[in-house]
C-alpha positions, 0 to 999 in steps of 0.5 A: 736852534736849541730853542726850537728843538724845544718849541718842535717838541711842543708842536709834535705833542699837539695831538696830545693836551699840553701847556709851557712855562718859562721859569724866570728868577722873579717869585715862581711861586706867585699865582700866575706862576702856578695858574693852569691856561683856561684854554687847557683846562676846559679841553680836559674831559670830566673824566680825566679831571682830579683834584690832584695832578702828577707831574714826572719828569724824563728820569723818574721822578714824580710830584703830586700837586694839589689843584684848587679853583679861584673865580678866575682860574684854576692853579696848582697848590703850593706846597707840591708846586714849589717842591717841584720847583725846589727839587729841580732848580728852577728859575734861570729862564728854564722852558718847561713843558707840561704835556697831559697823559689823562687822568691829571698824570703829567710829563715834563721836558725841562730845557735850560735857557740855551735850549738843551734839555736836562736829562737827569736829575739836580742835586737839592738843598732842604727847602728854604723858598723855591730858589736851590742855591747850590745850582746843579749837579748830575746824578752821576757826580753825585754817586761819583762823590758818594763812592769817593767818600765811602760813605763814612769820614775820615780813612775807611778800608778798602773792605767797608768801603766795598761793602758800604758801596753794595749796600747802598746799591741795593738800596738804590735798587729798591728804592728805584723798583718801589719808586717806579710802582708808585708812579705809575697809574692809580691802582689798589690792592685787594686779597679774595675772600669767598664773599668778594667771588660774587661781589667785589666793593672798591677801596673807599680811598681809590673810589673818592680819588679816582671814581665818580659815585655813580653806576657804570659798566667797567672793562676788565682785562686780564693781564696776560691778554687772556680776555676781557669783562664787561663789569656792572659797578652799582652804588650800595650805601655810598660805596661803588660794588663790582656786581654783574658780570664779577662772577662770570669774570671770577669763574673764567679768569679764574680767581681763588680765595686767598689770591692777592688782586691788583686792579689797574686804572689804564682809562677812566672805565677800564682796569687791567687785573693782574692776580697772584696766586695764594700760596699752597700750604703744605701739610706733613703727616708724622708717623 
């Protein structure tokens, strides 16, 4: 019955490009194990192809895994495959799903062997092989321990431990709210200058990771909904430039100089720009 709740979520996900795994305790980090099905790979558009694909699980937590290519097949690297594998305590017959959400952005359903799904994370061990031996224990008992020893050893009073325990929760807040930007899809950064109001060139290293060396037309949509842009990018020595259509976009948007931009790949040809305002300076005047 929990077998084929498991089973019933992969048939939902048809629409979507997915493939399974069953982590049985033999080498999880053979070949077969970390190959990718030819019949998935070759429904995965040249678009949304990457040499690098991101696998996130149901809590949060994602994993960047190297793809390359034999005569045969295409497979996931070790190193990132068997920290997925690592990090999560697989390897006692787990039912794994891998379903495709574009661009090489994975997500995981993870179910024991009886069926039941695995909703939060496992504890881990430094990296010693693929197999964790300490076996699992939830995110919840983990933070109960934490909280019980409070944060030190031996007697701690009541006053450091409450303090230890709302530092480490910030931190965790932080952490979480770092974490989740991350994650989410590619994007890059960039603070208007006067030159970058008529032209605007891509980041080197977003461009060679998520963009084909060639001229097209980007959709550019304003955060809050306010519009959208059609925008000519022109290859100019090696480097992918926003050119027609930025200046109109820049005017109408509208963007300053000293605004801090973040551009958004949603689709293969289309951002999302959100824009911070450069701050004022005041200027005070003594008599």
């Amino acid at each position: 019955m929990e077998w084929n709740r498991g089973f019933g979520r992969v048939k939902e996900e048809r629409k979507s490009l997915s493939f399974f795994k069953i982590f049985h305790s033999a080498d999880l980090s053979s070949g077969s194990m970390r190959g990718i099905p030819y019949d998935f790979m070759k429904n995965v558009s040249k678009e949304d192809f990457s040499c690098k694909m991101v696998i996130r699980t149901k809590w949060g937590r994602s994993w960047e895994v190297d793809i390359s290519m034999n005569p045969r097949f295409y497979y996931m690297e070790k190193s990132g495959w068997n920290q997925f594998v690592t990090d999560n305590a697989l390897g006692s017959n787990e039912f794994v799903t891998f379903t495709h959400n574009g661009l090489m952005c994975f997500n995981v359903n993870i179910y024991r062997e009886s069926g039941k799904e695995i909703v939060l994370p496992h504890t881990t061990t430094p990296f010693s092989g693929i197999k964790n031996e300490e076996g699992e224990r939830s995110y919840k008992d983990v933070k109960k321990e934490d909280e019980s020893m409070g944060g030190g050893v031996g007697h701690v009073e009541i006053g450091e431990s409450s303090r230890g325990a709302a530092l480490r929760k910030k931190k965790a807040e932080k952490h979480k709210k770092r974490k989740k930007v991350k994650y989410g899809v590619p994007r890059f950064k960039i603070t208007i200058t006067k030159s970058y109001l008529r032209s605007l060139p891509i980041p080197t290293f977003f461009e060679k990771r998520y963009l084909k060396s060639e001229s097209k037309v980007y959709k550019i949509h304003h955060s809050e909904g306010d519009g959208s842009w059609e925008v000519l990018s022109l290859v100019h020595q090696a480097h992918i430039v926003l050119s027609r259509g930025w200046v109109k976009l820049a005017r109408e948007y509208p963007l300053a100089v000293g605004d801090r931009c973040t551009f958004h790949l949603v689709k293969p040809t289309e951002f999302v720009l959100t824009s911070k305002k450069a701050k004022a300076i005041e200027i005070t005047i003594s008599d």
